[in-house]
N, C-alpha and C positions, 0 to 999 in steps of 0.2 A: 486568584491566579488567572493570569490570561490566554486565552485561543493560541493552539498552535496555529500554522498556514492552513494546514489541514481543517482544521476547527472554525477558521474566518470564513474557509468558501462553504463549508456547512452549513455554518450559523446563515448565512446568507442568502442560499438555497429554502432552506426552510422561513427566513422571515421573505419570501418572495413567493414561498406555495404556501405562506400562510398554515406552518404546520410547526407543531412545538415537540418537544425530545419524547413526550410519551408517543407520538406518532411513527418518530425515527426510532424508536427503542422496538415497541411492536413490529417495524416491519423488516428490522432485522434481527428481531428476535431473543430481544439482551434487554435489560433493566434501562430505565431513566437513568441511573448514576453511574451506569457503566460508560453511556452514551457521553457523556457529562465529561465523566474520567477520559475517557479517549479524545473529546474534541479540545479540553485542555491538558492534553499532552501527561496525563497521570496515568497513564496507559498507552499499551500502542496498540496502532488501529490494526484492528487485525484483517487477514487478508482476504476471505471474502466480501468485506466491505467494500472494498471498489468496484468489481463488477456489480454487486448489489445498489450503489450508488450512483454510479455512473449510469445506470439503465433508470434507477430513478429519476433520474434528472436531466438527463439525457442529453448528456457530455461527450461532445465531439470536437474533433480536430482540436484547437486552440486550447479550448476550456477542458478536455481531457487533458492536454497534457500541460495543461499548468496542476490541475485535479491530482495528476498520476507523480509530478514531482513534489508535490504537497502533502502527497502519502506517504514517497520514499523519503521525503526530510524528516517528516515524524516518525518513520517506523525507527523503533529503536532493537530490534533484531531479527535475524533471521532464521530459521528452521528448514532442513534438507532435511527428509526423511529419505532417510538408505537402506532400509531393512529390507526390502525386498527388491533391491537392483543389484543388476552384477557387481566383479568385485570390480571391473574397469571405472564405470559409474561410477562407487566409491572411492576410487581411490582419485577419482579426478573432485570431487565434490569437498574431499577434503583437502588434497592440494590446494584448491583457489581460495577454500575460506584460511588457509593458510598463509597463502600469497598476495590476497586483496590489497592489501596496503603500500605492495610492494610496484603495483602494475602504475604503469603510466598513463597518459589518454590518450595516445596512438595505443597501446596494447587493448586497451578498455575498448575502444572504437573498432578493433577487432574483434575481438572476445562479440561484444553486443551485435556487430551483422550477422555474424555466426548465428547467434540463439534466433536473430529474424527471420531467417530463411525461411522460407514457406517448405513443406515437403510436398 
């Protein structure tokens, strides 16, 4: 099986720090075959692997976010944990995973400044 996007700038990274999967498995803490399964897409990456990654290697501007859409194309789901936020918070968390498919890309372009706001 072949490399996700995700898995090409991986494998890439590491044949450039000269470091093989037992080295990416130890330093984020997961087995060689997990490592393996995620970078060809038999898994999805899970989420603190990007900060964890992206500080290893130390991805900025450009190469972040080619890194960061190479995440979201392999991630194959999402998890909102609601149990301990109001019910407005839920009821809006499951609205969108409701509506996602339905939003356009002016909506989505809203939606996303929203979440950048700095507070």
């Amino acid at each position: 099986m072949g490399y996700t996007e995700f898995g090409k700038i991986i494998r890439k990274e590491m044949i450039d720090h000269d470091e093989n999967l037992l080295s990416i498995a130890q330093l984020l803490g997961v087995t060689t075959s997990f490592v393996s399964a995620v970078l060809t897409g038999c898994k999805s990456v899970p989420d603190n692997w990007v900060d964890e990654l992206a500080k290893h290697y130390c991805f900025t501007g450009e190469n972040y976010n080619k890194f960061y859409n190479a995440y979201c194309e392999a991630k194959k789901n999402v998890k909102i944990d609601v149990e301990n936020v109001s019910m407005p918070q839920k009821r809006l968390a499951i609205q969108f995973q409701r509506k996602l498919t339905e939003l356009n890309d002016d909506e989505i372009n809203s939606i996303q400044k929203i979440l950048k706001k700095e507070k």
